[in-house]
PDB file of N, H, CA, C and O in Angstrom:
ATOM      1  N   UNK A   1       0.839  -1.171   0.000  1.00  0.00           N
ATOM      2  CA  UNK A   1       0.000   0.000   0.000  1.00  0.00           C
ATOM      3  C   UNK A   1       0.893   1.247   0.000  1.00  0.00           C
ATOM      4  O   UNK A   1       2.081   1.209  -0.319  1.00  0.00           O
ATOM      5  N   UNK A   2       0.248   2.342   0.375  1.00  0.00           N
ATOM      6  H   UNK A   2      -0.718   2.373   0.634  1.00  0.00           H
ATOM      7  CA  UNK A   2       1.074   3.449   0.001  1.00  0.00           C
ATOM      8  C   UNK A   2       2.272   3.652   1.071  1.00  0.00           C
ATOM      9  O   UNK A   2       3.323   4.245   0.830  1.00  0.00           O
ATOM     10  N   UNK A   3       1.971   3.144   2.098  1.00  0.00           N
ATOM     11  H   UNK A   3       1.117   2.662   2.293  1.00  0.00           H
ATOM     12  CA  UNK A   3       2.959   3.872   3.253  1.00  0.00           C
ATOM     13  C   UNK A   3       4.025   2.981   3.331  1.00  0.00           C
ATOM     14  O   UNK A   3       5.122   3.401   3.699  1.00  0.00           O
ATOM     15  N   UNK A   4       3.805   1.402   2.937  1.00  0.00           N
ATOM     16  H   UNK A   4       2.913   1.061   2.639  1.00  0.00           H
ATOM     17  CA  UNK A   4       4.816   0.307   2.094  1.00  0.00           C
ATOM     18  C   UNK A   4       6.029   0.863   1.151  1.00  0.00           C
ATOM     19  O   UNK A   4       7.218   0.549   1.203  1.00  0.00           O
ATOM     20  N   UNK A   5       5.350   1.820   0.240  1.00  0.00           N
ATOM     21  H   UNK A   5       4.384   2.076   0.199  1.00  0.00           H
ATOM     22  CA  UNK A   5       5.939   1.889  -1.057  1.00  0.00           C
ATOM     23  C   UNK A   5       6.649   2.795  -0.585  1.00  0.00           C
ATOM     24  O   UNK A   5       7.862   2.589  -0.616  1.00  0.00           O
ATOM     25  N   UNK A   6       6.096   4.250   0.078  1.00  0.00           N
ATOM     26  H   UNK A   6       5.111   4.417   0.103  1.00  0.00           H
ATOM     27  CA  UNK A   6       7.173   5.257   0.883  1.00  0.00           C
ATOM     28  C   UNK A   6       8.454   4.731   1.976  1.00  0.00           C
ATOM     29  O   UNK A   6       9.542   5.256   2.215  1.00  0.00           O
ATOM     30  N   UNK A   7       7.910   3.646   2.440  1.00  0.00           N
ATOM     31  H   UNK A   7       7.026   3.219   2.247  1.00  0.00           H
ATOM     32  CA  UNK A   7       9.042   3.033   3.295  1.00  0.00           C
ATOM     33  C   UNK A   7      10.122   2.783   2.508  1.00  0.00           C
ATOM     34  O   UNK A   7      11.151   3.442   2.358  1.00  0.00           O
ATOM     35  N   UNK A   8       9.796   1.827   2.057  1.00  0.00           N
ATOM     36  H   UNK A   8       8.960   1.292   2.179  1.00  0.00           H
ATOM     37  CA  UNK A   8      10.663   1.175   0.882  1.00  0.00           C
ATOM     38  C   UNK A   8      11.817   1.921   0.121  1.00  0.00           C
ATOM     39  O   UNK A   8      13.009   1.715  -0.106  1.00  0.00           O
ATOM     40  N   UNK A   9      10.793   2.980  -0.189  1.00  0.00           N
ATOM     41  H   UNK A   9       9.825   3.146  -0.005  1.00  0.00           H
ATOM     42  CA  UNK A   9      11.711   3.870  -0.607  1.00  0.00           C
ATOM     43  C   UNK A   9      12.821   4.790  -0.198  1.00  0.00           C
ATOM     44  O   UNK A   9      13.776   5.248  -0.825  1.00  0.00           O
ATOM     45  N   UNK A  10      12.387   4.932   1.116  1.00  0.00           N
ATOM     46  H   UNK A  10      11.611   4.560   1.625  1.00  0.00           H
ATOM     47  CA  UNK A  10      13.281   5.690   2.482  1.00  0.00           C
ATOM     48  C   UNK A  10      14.181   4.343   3.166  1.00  0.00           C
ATOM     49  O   UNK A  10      14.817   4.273   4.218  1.00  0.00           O
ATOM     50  N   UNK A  11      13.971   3.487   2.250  1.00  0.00           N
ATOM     51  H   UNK A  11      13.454   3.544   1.396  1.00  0.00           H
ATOM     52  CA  UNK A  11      15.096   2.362   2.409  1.00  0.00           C
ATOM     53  C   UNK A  11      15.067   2.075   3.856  1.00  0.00           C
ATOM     54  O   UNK A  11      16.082   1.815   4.502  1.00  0.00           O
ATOM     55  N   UNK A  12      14.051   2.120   4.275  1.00  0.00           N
ATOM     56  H   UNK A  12      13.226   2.331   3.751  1.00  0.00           H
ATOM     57  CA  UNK A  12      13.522   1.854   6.136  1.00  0.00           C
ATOM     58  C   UNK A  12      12.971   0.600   6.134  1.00  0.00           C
ATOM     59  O   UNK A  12      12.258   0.485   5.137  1.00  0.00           O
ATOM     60  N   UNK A  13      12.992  -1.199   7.352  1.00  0.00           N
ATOM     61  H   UNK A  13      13.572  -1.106   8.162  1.00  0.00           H
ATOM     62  CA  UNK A  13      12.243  -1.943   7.611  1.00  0.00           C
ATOM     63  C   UNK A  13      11.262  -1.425   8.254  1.00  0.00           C
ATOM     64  O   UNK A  13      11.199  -0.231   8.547  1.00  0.00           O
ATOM     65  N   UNK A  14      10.349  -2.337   8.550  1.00  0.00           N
ATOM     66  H   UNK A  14      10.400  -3.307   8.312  1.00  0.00           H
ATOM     67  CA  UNK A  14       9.203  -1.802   8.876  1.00  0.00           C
ATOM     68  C   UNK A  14       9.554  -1.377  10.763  1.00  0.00           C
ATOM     69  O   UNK A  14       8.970  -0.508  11.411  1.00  0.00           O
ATOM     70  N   UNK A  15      10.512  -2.181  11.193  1.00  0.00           N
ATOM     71  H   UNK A  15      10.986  -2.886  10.667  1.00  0.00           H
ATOM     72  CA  UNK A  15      11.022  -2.085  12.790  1.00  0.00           C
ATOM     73  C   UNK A  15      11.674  -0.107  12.541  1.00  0.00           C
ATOM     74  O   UNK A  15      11.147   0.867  13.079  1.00  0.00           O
ATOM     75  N   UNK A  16      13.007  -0.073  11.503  1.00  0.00           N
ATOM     76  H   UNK A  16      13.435  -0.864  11.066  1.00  0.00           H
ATOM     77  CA  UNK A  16      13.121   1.010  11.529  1.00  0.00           C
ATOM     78  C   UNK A  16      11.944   2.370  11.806  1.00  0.00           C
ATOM     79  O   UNK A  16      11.901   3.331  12.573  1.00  0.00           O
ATOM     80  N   UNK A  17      11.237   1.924  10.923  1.00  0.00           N
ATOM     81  H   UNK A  17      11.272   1.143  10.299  1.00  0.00           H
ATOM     82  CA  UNK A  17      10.733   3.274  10.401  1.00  0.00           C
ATOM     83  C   UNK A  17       9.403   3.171  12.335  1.00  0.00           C
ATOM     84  O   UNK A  17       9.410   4.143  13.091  1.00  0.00           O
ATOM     85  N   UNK A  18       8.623   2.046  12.632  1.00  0.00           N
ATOM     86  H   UNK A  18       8.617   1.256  12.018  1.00  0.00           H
ATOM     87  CA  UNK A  18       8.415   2.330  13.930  1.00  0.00           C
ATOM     88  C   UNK A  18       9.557   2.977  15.167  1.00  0.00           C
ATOM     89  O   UNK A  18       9.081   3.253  16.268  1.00  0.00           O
ATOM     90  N   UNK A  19      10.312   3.086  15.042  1.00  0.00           N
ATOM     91  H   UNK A  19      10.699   2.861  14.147  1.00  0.00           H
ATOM     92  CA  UNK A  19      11.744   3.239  16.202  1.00  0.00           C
ATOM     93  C   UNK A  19      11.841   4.704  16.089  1.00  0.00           C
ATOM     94  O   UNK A  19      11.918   5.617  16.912  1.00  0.00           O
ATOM     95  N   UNK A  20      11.805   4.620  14.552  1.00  0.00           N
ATOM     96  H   UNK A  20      11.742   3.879  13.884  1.00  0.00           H
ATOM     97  CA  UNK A  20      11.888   6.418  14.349  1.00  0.00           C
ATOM     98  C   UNK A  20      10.713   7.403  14.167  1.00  0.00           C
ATOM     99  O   UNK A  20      10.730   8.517  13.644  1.00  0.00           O
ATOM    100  N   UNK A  21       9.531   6.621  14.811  1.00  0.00           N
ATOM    101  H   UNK A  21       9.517   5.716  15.236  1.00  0.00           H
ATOM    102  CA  UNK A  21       7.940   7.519  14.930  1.00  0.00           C
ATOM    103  C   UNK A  21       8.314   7.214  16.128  1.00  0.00           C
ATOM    104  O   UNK A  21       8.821   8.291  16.441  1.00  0.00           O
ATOM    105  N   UNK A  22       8.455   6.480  17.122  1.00  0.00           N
ATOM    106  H   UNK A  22       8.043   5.606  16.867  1.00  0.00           H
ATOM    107  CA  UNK A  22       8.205   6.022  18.595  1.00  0.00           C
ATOM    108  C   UNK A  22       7.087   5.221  18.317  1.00  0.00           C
ATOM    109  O   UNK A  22       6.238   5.419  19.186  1.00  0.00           O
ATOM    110  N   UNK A  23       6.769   4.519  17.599  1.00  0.00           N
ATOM    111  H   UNK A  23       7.458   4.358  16.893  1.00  0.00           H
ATOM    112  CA  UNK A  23       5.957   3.351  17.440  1.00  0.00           C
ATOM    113  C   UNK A  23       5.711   2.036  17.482  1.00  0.00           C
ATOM    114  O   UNK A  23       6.720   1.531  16.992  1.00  0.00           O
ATOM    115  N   UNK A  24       4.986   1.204  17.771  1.00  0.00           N
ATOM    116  H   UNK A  24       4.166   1.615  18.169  1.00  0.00           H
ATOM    117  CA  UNK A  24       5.678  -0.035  17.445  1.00  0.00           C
ATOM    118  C   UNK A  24       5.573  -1.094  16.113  1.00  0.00           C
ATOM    119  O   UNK A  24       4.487  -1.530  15.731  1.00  0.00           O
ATOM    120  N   UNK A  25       6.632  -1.377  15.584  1.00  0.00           N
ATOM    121  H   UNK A  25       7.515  -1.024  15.895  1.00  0.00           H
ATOM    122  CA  UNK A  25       6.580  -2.477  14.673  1.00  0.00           C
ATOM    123  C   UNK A  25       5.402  -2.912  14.004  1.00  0.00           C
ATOM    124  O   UNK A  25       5.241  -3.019  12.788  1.00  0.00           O
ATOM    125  N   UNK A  26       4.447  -3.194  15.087  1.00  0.00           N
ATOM    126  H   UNK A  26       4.578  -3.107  16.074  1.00  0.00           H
ATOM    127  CA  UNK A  26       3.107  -4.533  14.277  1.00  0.00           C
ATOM    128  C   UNK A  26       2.229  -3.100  14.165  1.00  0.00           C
ATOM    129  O   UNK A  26       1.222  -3.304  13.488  1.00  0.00           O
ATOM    130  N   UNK A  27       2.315  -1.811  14.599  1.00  0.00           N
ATOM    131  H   UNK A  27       3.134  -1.645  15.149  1.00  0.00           H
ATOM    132  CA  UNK A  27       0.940  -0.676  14.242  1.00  0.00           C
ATOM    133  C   UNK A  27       1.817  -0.219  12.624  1.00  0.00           C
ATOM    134  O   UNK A  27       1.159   0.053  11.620  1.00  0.00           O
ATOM    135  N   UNK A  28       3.052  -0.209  12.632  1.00  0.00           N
ATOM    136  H   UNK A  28       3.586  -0.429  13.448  1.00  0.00           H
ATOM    137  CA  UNK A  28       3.493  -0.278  11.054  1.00  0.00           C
ATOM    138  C   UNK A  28       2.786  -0.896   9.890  1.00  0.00           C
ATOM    139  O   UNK A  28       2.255  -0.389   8.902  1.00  0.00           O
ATOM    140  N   UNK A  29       2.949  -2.304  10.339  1.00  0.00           N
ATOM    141  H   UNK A  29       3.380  -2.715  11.142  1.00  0.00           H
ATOM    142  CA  UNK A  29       2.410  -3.455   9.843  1.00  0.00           C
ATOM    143  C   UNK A  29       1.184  -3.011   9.762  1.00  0.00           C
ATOM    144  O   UNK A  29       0.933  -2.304   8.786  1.00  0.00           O
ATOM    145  N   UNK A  30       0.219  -3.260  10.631  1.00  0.00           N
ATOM    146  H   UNK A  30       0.424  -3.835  11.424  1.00  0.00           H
ATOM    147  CA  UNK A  30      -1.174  -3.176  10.823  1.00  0.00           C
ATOM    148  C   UNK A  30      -1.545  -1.846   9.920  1.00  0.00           C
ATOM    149  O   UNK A  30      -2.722  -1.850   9.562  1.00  0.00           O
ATOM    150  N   UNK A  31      -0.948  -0.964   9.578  1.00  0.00           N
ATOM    151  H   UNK A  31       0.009  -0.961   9.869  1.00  0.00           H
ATOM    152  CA  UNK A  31      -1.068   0.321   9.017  1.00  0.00           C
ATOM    153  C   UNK A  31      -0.828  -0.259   7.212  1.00  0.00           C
ATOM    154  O   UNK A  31      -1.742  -0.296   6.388  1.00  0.00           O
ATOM    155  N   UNK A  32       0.169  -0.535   7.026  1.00  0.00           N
ATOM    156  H   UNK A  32       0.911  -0.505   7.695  1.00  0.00           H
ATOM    157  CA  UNK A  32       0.472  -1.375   5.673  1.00  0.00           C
ATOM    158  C   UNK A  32      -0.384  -2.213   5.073  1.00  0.00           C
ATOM    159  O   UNK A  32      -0.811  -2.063   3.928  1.00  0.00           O
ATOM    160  N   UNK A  33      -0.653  -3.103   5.813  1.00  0.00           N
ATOM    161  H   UNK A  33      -0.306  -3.224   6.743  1.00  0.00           H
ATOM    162  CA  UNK A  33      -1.778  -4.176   5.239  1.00  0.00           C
ATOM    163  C   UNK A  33      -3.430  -3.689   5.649  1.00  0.00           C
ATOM    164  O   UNK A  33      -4.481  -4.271   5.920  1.00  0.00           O
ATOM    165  N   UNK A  34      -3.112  -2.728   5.557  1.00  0.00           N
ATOM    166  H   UNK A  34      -2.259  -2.255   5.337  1.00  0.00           H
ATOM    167  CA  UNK A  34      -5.175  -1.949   6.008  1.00  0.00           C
ATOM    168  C   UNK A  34      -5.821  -2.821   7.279  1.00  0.00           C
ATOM    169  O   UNK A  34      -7.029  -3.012   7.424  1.00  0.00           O
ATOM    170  N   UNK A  35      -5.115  -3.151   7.880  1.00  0.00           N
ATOM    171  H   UNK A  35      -4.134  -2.997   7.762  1.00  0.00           H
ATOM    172  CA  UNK A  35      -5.869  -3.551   9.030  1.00  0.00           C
ATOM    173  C   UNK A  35      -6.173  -2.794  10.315  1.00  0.00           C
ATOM    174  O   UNK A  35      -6.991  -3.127  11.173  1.00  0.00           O
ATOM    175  N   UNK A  36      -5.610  -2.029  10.311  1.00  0.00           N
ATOM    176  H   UNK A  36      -4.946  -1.759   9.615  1.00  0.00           H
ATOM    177  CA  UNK A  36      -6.171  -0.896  11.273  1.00  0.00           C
ATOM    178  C   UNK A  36      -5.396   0.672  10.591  1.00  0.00           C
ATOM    179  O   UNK A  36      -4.288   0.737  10.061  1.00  0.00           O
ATOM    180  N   UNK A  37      -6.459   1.919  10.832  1.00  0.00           N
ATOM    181  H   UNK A  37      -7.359   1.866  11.264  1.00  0.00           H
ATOM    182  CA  UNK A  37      -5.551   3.036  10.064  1.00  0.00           C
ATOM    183  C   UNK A  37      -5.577   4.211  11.269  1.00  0.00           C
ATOM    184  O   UNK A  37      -6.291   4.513  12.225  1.00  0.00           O
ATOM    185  N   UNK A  38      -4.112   4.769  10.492  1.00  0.00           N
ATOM    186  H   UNK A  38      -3.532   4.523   9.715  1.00  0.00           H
ATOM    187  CA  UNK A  38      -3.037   5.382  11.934  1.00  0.00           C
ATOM    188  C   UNK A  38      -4.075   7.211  11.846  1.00  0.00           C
ATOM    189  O   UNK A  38      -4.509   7.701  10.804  1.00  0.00           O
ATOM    190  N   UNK A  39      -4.165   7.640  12.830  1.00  0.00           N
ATOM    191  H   UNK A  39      -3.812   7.241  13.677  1.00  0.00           H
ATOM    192  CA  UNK A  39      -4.626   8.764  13.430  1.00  0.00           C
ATOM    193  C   UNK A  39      -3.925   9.774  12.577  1.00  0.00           C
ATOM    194  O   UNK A  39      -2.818   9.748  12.039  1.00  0.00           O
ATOM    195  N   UNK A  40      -5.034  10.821  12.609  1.00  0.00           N
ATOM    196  H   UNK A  40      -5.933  10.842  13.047  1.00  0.00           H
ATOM    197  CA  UNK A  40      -4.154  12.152  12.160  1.00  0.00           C
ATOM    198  C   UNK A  40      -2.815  12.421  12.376  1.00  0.00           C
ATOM    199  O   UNK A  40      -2.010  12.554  11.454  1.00  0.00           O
ATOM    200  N   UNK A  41      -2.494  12.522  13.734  1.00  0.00           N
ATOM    201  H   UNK A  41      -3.148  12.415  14.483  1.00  0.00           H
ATOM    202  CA  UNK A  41      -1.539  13.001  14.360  1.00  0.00           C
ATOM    203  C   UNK A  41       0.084  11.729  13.883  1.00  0.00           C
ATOM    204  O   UNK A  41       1.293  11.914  13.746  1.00  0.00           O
ATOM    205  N   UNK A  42      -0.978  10.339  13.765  1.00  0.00           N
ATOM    206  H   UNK A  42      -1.961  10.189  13.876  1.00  0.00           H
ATOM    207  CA  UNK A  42       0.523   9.358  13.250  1.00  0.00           C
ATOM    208  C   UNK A  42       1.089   9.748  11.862  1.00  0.00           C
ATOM    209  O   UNK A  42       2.250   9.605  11.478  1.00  0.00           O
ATOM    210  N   UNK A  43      -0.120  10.346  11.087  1.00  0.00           N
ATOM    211  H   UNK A  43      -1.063  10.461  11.399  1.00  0.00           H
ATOM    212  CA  UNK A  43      -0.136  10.476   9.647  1.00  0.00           C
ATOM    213  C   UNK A  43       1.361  11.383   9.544  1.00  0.00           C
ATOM    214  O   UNK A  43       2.362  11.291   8.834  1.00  0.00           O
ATOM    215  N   UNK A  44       0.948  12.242  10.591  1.00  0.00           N
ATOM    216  H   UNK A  44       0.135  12.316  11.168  1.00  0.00           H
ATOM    217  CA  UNK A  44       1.859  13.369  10.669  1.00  0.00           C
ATOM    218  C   UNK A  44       3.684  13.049  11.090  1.00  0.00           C
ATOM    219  O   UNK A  44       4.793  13.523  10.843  1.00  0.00           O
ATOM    220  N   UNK A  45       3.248  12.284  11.624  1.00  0.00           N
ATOM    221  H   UNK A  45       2.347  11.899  11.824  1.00  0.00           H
ATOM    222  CA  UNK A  45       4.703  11.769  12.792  1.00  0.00           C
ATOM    223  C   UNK A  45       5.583  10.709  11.242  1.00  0.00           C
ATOM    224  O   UNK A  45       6.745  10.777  10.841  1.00  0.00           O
ATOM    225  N   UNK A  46       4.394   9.819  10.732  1.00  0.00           N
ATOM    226  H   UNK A  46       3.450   9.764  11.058  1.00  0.00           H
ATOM    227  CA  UNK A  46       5.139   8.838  10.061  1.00  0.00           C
ATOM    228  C   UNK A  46       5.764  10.049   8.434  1.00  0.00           C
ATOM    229  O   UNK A  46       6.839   9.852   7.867  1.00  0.00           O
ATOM    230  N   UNK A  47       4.956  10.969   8.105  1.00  0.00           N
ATOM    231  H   UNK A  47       4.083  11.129   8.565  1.00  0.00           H
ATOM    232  CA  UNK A  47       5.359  11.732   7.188  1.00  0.00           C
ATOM    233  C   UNK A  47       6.832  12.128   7.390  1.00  0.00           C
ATOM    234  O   UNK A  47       7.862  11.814   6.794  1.00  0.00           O
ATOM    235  N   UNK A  48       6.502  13.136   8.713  1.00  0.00           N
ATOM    236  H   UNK A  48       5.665  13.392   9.197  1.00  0.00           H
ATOM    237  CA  UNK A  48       8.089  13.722   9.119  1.00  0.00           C
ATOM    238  C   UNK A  48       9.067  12.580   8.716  1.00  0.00           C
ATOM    239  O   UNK A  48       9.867  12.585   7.781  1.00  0.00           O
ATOM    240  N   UNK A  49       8.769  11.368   9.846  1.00  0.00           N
ATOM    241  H   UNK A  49       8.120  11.364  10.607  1.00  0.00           H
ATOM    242  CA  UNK A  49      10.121  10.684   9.563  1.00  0.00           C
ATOM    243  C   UNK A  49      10.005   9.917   7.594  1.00  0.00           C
ATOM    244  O   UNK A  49      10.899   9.126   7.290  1.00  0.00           O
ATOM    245  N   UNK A  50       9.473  10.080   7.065  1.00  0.00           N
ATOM    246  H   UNK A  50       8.748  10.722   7.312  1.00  0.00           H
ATOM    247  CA  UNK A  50       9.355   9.251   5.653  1.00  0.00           C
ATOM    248  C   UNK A  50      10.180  10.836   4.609  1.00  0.00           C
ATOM    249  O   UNK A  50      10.576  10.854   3.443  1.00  0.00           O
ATOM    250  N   UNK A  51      10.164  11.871   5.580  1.00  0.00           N
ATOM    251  H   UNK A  51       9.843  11.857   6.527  1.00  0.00           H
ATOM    252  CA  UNK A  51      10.745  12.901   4.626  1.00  0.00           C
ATOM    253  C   UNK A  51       9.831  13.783   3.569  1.00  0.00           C
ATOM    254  O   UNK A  51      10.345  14.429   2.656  1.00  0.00           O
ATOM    255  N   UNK A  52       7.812  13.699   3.912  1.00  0.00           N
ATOM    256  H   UNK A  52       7.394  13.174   4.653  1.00  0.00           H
ATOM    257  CA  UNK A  52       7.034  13.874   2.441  1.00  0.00           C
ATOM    258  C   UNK A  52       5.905  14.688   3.521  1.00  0.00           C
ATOM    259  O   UNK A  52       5.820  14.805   4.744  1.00  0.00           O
ATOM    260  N   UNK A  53       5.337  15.030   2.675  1.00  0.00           N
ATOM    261  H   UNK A  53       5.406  14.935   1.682  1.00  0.00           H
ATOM    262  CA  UNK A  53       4.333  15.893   3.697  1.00  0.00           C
ATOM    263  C   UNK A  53       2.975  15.030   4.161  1.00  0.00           C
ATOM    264  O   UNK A  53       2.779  14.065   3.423  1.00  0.00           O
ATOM    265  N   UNK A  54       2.259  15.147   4.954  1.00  0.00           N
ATOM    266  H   UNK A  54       2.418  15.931   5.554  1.00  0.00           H
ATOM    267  CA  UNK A  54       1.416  14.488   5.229  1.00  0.00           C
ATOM    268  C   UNK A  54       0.302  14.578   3.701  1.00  0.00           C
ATOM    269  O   UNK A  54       0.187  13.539   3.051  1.00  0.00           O
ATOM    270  N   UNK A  55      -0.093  15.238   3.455  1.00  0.00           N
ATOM    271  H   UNK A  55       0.000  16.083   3.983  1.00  0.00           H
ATOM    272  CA  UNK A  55      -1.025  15.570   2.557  1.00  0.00           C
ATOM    273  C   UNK A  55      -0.474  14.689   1.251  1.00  0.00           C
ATOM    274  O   UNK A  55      -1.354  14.079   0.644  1.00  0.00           O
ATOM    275  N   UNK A  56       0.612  14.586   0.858  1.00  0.00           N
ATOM    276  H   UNK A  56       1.327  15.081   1.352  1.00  0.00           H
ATOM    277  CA  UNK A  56       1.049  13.432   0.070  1.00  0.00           C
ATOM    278  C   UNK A  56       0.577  12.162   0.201  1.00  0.00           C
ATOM    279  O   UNK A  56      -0.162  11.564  -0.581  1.00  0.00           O
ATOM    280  N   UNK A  57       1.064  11.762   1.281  1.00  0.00           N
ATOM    281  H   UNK A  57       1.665  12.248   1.915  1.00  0.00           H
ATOM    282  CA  UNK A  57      -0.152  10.652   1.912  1.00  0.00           C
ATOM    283  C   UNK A  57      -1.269  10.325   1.897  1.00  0.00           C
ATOM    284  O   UNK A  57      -1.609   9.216   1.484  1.00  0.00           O
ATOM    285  N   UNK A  58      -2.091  11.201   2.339  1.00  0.00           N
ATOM    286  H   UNK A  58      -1.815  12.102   2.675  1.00  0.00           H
ATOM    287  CA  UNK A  58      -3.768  11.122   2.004  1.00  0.00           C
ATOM    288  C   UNK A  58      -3.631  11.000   0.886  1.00  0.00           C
ATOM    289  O   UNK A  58      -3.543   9.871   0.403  1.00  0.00           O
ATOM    290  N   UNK A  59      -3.550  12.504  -0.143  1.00  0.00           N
ATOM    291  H   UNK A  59      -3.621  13.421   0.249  1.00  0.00           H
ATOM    292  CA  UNK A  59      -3.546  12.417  -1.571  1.00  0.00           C
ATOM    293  C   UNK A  59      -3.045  11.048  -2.027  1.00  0.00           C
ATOM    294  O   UNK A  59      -3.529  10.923  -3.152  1.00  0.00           O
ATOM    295  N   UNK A  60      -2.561  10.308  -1.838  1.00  0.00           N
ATOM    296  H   UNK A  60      -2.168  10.409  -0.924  1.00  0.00           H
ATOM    297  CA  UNK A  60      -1.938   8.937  -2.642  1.00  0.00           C
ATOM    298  C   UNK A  60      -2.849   7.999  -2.217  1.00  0.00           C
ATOM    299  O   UNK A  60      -3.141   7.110  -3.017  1.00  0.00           O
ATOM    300  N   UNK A  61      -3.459   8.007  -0.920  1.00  0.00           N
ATOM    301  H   UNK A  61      -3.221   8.730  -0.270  1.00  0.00           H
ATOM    302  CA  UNK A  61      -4.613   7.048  -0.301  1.00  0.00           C
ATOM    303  C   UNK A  61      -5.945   7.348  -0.519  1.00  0.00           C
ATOM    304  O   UNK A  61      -6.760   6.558  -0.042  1.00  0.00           O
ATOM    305  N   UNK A  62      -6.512   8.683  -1.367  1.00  0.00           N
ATOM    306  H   UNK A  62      -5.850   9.324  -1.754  1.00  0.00           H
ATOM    307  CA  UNK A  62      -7.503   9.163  -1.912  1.00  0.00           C
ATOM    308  C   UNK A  62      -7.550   8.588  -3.475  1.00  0.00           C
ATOM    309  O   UNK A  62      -8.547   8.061  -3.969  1.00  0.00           O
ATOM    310  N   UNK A  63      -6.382   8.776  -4.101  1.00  0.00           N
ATOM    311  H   UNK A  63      -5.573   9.204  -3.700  1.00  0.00           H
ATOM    312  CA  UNK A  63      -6.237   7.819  -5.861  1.00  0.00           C
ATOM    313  C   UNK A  63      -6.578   6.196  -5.411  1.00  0.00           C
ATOM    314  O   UNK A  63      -7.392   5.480  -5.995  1.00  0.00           O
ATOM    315  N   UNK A  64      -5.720   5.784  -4.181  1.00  0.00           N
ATOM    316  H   UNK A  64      -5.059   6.366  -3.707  1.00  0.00           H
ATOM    317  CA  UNK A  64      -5.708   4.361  -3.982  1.00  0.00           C
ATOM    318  C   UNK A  64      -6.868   3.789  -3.892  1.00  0.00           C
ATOM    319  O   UNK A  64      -7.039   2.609  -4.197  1.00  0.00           O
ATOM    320  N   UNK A  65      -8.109   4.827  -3.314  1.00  0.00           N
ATOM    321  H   UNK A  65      -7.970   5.786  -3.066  1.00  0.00           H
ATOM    322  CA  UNK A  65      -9.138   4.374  -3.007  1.00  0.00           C
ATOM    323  C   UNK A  65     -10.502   4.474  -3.456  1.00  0.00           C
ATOM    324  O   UNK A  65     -11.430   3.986  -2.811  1.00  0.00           O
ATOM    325  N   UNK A  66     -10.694   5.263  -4.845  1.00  0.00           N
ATOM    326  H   UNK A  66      -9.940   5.659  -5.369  1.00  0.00           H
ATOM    327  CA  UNK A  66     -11.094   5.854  -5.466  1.00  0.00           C
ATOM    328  C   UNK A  66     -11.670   4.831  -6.629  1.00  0.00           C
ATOM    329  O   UNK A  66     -11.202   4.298  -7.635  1.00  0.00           O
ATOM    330  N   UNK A  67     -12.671   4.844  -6.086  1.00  0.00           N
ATOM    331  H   UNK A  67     -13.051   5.277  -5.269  1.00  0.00           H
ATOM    332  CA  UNK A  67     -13.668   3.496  -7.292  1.00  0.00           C
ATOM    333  C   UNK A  67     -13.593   4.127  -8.786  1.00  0.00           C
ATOM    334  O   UNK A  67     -14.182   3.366  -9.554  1.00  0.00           O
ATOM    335  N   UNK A  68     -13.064   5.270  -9.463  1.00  0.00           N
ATOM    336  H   UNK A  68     -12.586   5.889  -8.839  1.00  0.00           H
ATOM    337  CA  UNK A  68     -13.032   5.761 -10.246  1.00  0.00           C
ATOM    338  C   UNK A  68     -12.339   6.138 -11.181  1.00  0.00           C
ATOM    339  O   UNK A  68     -12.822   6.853 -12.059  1.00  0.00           O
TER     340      UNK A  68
END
């Protein structure tokens, strides 16, 4: 999903990139595979550390989701 593909790209595991929100590991996960979705405020935290603005995010999860 999208926050997968930004990781990936920031060349971060999924342990990294929780360590560097103060998060843990499986809400990464759980965030990646749509099984549970992260709060405004994580949107914000996981942006900072991914280097992209939050609104990038949505915007990429608004195309992703978009029956159209």
């Amino acid at each position: 999903m999208v926050l997968k593909e930004h990781r990936k790209r920031a060349g971060l595991t999924q342990e990294e990139l929780a360590f560097r929100a103060n998060m843990h590991p499986t809400a990464i996960s759980f965030y990646e595979r749509g099984m549970r979705q992260p709060t405004l405020y994580s949107v914000f935290i996981l942006s900072g550390v991914l280097g992209i603005k939050a609104s990038v995010l949505v915007e990429e999860l608004e195309v992703y989701f978009d029956p159209h």
